[in-house]
N, C-alpha and C positions, 0 to 999 in steps of 0.2 A: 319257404321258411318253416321251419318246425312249429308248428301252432300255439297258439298262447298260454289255452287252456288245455287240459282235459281230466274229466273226473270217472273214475270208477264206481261203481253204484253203493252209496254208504251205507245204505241200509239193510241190502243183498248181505255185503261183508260182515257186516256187527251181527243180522240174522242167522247166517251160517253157523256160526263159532262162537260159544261164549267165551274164548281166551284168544280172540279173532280183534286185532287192533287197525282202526282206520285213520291214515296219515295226511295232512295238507302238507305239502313242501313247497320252495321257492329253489327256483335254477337259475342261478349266473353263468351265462356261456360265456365259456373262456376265449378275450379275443383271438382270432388266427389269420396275419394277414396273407396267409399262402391259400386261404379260402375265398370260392369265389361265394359262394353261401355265406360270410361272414359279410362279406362288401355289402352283400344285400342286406343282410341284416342290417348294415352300419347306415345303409342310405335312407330303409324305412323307419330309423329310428331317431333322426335329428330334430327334427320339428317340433316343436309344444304340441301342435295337435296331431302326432305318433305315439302311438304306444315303445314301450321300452321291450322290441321286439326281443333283444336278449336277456330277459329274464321272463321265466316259465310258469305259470302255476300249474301243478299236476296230483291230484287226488288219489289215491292208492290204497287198497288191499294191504297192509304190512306184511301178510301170508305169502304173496306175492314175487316182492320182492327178498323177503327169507331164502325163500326156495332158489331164487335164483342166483342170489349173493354164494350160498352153499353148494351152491355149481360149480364156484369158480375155485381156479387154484389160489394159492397164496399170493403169486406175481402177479396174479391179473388181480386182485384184492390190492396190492400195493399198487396196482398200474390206473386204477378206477380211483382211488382214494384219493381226489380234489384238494388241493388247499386253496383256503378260503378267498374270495376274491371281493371286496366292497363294490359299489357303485351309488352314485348318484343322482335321483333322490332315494332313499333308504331301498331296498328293496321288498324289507321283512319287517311286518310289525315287530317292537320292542316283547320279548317275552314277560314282561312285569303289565303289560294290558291282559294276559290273558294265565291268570293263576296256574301252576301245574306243571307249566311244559318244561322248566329246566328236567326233571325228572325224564323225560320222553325222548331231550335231546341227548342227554346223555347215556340212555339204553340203545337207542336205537340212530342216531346222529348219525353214526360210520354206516351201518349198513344201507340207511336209504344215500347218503351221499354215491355211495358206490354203484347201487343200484340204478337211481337214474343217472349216473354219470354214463354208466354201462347201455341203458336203451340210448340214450344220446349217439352216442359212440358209433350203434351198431345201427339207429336210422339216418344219420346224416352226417358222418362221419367230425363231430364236434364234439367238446367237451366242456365240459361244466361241472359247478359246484355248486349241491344245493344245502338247502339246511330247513330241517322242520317248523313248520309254523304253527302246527297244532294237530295232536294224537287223540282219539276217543274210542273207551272200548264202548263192549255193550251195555255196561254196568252203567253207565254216564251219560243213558237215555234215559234212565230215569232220574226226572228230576225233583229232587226233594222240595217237600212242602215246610217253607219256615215263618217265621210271625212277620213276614212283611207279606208274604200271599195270603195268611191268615187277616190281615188288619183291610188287605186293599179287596178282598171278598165280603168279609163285616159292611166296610162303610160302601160299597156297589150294593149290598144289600138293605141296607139302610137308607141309601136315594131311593132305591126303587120299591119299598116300600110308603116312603115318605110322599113319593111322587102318587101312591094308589091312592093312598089314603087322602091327600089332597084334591085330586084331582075327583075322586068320589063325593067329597064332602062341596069341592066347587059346582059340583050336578045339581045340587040341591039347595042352589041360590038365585034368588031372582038376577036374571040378567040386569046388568046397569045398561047405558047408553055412553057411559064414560069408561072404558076400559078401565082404569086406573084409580076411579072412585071406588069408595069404601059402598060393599053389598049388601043386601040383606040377607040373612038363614032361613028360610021358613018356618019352622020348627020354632027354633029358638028367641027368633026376632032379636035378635043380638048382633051386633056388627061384628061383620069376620074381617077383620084387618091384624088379625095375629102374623107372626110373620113365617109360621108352617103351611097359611097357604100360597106362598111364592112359589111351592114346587107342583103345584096342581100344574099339569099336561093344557089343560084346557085353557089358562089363562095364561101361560105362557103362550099357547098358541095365538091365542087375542092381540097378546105386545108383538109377539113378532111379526103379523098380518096387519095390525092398524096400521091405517093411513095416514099420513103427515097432518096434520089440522093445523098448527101456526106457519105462521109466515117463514118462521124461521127455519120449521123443520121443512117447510115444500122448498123452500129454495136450496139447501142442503140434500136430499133427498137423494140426490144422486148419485151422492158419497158410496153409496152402499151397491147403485153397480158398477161403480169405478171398484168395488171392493171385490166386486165378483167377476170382472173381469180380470183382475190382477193377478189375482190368486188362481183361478183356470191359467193365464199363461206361467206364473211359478210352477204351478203343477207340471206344464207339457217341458217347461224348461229343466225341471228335476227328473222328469221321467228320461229323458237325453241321460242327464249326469247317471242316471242309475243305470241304465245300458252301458255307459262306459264305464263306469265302477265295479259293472260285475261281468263275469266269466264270458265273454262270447263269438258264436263261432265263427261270425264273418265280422272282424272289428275294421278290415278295411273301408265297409261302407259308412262307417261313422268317422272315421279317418278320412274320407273324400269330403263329407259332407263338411266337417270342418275346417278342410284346407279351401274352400270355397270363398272367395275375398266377401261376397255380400252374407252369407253367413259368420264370416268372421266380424264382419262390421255391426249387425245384430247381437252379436255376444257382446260389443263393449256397453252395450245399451242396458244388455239384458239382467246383472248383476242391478244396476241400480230400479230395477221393478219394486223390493223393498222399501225403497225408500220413500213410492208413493204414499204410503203409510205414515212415515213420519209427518211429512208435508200435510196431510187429512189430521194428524194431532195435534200439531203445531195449530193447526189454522182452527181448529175446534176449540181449544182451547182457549185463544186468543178472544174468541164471539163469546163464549161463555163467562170468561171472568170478566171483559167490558159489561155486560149485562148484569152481574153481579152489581160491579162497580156505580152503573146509573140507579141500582135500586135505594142508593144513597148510605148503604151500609158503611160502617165507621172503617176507618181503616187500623187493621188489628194483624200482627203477624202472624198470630196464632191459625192467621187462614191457610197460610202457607204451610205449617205442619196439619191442619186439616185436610186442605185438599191431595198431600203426598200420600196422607194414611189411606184416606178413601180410596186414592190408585190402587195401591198398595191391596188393599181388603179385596180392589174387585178383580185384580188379577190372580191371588195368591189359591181360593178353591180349584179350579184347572189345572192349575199349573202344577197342585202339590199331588190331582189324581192322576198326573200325567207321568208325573216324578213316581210316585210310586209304583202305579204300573210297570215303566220302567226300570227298577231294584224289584219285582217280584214276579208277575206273570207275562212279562216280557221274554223270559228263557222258552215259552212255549209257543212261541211264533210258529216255530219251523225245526227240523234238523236236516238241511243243509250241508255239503259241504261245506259253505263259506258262513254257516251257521256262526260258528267265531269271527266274523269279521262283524257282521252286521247285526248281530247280538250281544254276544258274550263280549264283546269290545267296548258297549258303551254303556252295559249294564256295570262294567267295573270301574268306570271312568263314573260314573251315577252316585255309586255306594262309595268310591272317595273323595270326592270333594262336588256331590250335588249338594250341598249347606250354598255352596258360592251361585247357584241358580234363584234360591231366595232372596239371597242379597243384592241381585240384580247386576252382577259385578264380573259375571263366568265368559264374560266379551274379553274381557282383561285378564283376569284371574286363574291360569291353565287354561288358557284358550284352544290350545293345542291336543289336551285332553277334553272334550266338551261332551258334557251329556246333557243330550237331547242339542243333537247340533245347530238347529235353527232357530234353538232360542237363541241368540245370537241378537237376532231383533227385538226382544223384547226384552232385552237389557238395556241395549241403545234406545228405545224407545221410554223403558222409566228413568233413564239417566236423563234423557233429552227434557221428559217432563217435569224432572226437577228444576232443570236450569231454564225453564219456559217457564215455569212459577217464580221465580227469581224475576225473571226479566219484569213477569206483569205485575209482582209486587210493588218492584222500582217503578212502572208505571203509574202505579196508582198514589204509589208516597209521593212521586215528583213529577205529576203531569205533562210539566212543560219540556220535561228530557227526552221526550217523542224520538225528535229528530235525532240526537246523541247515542240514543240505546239502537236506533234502526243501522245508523254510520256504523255504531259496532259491533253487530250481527253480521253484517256486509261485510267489514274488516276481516273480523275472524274466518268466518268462512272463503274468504278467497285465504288470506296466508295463512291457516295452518295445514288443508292439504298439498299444500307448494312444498311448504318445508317437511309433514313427512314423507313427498314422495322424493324429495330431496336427499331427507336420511339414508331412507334406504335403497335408494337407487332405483327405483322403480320403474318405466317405459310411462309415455301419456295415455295408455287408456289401460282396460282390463284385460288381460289376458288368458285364456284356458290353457289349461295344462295336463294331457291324458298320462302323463307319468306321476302326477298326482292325485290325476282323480282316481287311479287302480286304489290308491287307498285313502279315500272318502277325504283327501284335500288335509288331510291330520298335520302332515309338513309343508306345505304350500308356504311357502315367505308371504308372500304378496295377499292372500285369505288370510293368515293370522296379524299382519302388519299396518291392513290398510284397508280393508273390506268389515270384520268381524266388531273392529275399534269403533267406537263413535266419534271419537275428534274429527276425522276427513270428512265427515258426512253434517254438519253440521247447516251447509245450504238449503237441504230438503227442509228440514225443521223450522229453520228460523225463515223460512220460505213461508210456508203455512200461516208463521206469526204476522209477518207482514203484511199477507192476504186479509189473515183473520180484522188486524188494525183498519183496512183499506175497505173491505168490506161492511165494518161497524160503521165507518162515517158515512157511506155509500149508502146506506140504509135511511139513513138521515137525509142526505140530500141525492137524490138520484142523479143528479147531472154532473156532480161530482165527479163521476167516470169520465166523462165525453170529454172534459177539460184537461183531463191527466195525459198527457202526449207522449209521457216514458208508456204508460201502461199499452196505448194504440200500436207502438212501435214493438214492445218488449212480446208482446203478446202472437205477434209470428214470426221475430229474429234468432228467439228461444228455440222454440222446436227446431227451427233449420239450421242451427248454430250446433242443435246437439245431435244431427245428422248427417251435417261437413265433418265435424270432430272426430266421427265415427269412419266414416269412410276410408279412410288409411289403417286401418286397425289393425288388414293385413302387411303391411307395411313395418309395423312395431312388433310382430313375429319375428322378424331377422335382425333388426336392430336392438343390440344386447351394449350399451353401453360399460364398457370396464370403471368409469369416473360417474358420480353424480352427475346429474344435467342440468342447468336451469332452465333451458328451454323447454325442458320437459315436463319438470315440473310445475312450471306456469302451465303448459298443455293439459295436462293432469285436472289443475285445478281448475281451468275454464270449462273444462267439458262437465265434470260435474256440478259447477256451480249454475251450467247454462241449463241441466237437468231438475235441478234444484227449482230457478227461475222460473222455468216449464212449466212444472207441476204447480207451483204457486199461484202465477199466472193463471192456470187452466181452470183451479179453483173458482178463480175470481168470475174469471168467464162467465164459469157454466154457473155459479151462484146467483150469478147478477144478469147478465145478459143471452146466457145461451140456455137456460132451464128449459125451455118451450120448445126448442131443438131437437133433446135428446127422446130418440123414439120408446114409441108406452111399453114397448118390451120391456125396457130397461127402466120402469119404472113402478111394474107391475107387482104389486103385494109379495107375491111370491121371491119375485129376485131381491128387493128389500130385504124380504125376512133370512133369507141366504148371506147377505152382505153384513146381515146384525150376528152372523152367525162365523164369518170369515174366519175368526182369530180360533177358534175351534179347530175349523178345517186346517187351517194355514199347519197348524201342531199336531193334527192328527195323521197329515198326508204321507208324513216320511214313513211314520210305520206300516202303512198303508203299501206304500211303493216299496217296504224292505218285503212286506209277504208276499207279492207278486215276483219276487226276483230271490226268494230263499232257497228255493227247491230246484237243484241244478243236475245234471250229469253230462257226461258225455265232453262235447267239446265247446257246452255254453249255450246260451238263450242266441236265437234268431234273431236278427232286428231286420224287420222288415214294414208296411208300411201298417198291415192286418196288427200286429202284433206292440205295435206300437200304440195305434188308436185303443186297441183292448186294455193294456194298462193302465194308460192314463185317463179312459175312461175309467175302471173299475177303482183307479185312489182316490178319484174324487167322490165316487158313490160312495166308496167307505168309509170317505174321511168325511161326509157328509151326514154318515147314520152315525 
């Protein structure tokens, strides 16, 4: 089969010639059933986890192709000249992601169509219709400097002066024995508890290395290498999706490995690893405002816009350096071939409608256009935290509603992802799709309808709450556990319920129902709720009875201070895993097994400095 990719060297090209233009295009081969090359094409191409062998990406010289278009007579110009043929899902980013190109497609549209219609023709006797995805000269290497690289070099420069001068000034104070108490100055003998020295290096280093001292925080402690293990396997799990997202030159070995039934059955699992996270917020939450609550404080609503704001405050620094970076010195990652796909694509999805990433709404809100794709989470996660202060409001105004509010977490969370995998017709578990992941999942039905949303997922969260509830009383009375007979049972029917569930996964590859399903959608919702349950459960466990268990690796200062650190990493990783995979030619990145460890180790190191 004609190969998927291949890129001509862009930089070679724009070097040579300053009036020297370099082309991305897309190629629809045109079906032919008198081909046996097309049969093949048609058999490697049906499966979710196939690539959509009949369509090309190919990198070009425009010089190139000039020259050879001006070879031709006029009938073989008419005879190459394609018309257009659609396919299923999009083949071609929308030219309104990426400013500029109607101009490009319309100077030069006809002669690359003809052009690679013409290599097509003459190495496999096929044909096709391509159409430009994106033109650059040399002029469009350089990239201007404007008031938003201006503002995000300012305030980088302003931490890290802030950070000297703190962290200088922290040198010259007597050490406490209380982290967190107020110091003395030498000098001055005046309390330093201004709030410029939060950025001293050195006592941030203190918070992130201290060891748990209460009861509360040793028995919790482990949160943070459940955090760090999570996120190492998101990582190895993104580092997959970014090999199939991008250019490469043996795509069959990622194609076997995911026609494989027990890899397939690990994918249905593996989407819901995010959701560990919700479950740890839920459940944090839950112990923190009970404890609130016994301090005997009056009960006041104004807590609840309290505690949203605070979320609110302690997400929104990160988030807004992360945003901007992205609208400003994110153009200088790479240049790439596919430099516009995994830049210039999300930088312009960023600058019009990142307002909806503050609002914590961009799950919802253009989901489909997302900048910074895997905040995604952390929309669903301030949304969840709303409605978890809600619930422990009602806790607290009406006590005795315990049991009421728990029946209607349970409720909710089994029927509404029933009903929207009902809507939209969805299969009972998760499904990968390489004809969508070629373009980062942007059209994916099932990632923007059921995954990205927060309503399906609402088992993991209110999972957490009920840990969080279970564990406050537990605290109270220890033997409270031993009496609880759902918890004994629940606590190994969970995980094997949600690895039965899984098991067929290959199975829901070939089964494409035309009608809504019931059966399916109760499927649906048990498996994630059994996931949900899991994590909840597991909480509780290691909280309460299996703390003493988990080996001192995993408990050691250091991995702590990594796990206090996750939500960093977790949003530094992608751009981490886009620089690894920016710089292409030829017929694509290798995947093999060297080349694989080397990535994903070096986006976690990066995404960790």
């Amino acid at each position: 089969m004609p190969a998927l990719y291949y890129f001509e060297d862009k930089l070679k090209c724009l070097s040579e010639n300053p009036n020297n233009v370099y082309c991305v295009a897309r190629s629809v081969i045109v079906p032919d059933s008198s081909s046996k090359l097309w049969a093949t094409i048609e058999k490697y191409s049906k499966q979710d986890t196939q690539y959509q062998h009949n369509v090309l990406d190919r990198g070009f010289c425009l010089k190139t192709c000039t020259e050879l278009v001006e070879g031709l007579t006029d009938d073989q110009r008419r005879l190459y000249d394609q018309r257009r043929i659609d396919v299923e899902p999009p083949y071609i980013y929308n030219a309104t992601y990426i400013p500029g190109m109607d101009e490009y497609k319309r100077n030069y549209g006809k002669l690359v169509n003809i052009c690679l219609n013409y290599r097509l023709r003459q190495g496999y006797n096929l044909s096709s219709y391509s159409e430009i995805e994106h033109c650059m000269t040399p002029a469009e290497l350089i990239k201007p400097i404007t008031a938003l690289h201006v503002l995000f070099a300012i305030l980088l420069g302003a931490i890290v002066i802030l950070v000297i001068r703190a962290t200088f000034r922290d040198d010259r104070i007597v050490p406490n024995l209380n982290n967190n108490d107020v110091a003395i100055e030498i000098n001055s003998k005046q309390p330093e508890n201004d709030i410029w020295m939060e950025f001293s290096l050195k006592r941030s280093l203190r918070t992130l290395l201290a060891k748990p001292k209460t009861k509360l925080q040793q028995d919790l402690a482990f949160i943070e290498s459940i955090r760090v293990v999570s996120v190492a396997i998101i990582t190895i799990v993104h580092t997959f999706m970014s090999f199939g997202a991008s250019p490469m030159t043996n795509p069959r070995v990622l194609e076997d490995l995911y026609g494989n039934a027990v890899v397939r059955m690990a994918s249905a699992v593996f989407p819901f690893l995010v959701h560990t996270f919700f479950t740890i917020g839920g459940m944090l939450l839950a112990v923190r405002f009970l404890d609130l609550i016994e301090t005997g404080t009056k009960f006041r609503w104004h807590y609840f816009f309290l505690g949203v704001f605070h979320r609110y405050v302690r997400m929104l620094p990160i988030y807004f350096i992360m945003w901007l970076y992205q609208v400003s010195w994110f153009d200088r990652l790479g240049n790439g071939p596919t430099t516009h796909r995994m830049v210039d694509v999300e930088m312009q999805f960023c600058k019009q409608h990142g307002w909806s990433n503050f609002l914590f709404i961009n799950n919802y809100y253009k989901f489909n256009e997302p900048c910074m794709q895997q905040t995604w989470s952390m929309a669903s996660d301030f949304q969840f935290f709303i409605v978890g202060m809600i619930i422990m409001m009602l806790l607290w105004r009406f006590p005795k509603s315990t049991k009421v509010v728990v029946a209607a977490m349970i409720s909710i969370s089994i029927v509404v992802p029933m009903v929207n995998n009902y809507k939209y017709n969805f299969v009972g578990v998760i499904l990968l799709n390489f004809k969508h992941l070629r373009f980062m999942l942007l059209h994916y039905e099932w990632l923007l309808r059921d995954y990205v949303v927060a309503h399906p997922h609402t088992s993991s969260y209110f999972s957490g709450i009920i840990a969080g509830l279970v564990y406050h009383k537990v605290r109270k009375d220890p033997k409270m556990l031993a009496k609880l007979v759902a918890y004994r049972h629940v606590r190994w029917i969970a995980p094997l319920m949600v690895i039965l569930l899984s098991v067929p996964a290959t199975v829901f590859y070939d089964i494409k129902p035309k009608q809504p399903s019931l059966w399916m959608a109760i499927y649906a919702s048990v498996h994630r709720n059994c996931f949900g349950t899991m994590c909840g459960v597991g909480l509780l466990y290691w909280a309460i009875d299996g703390s003493s268990r988990i080996p001192a690796v995993l408990r050691h200062p250091i991995v702590l201070a990594i796990g206090r650190l996750s939500f960093c990493v977790y949003l530094a990783q992608f751009n981490a895993l886009r620089y690894c995979f920016i710089h292409v030619e030829g017929f694509g990145f290798v995947l093999n097994l060297q080349n694989f460890v080397s990535i994903s180790t070096n986006a976690l190191n990066t995404a960790d400095l």
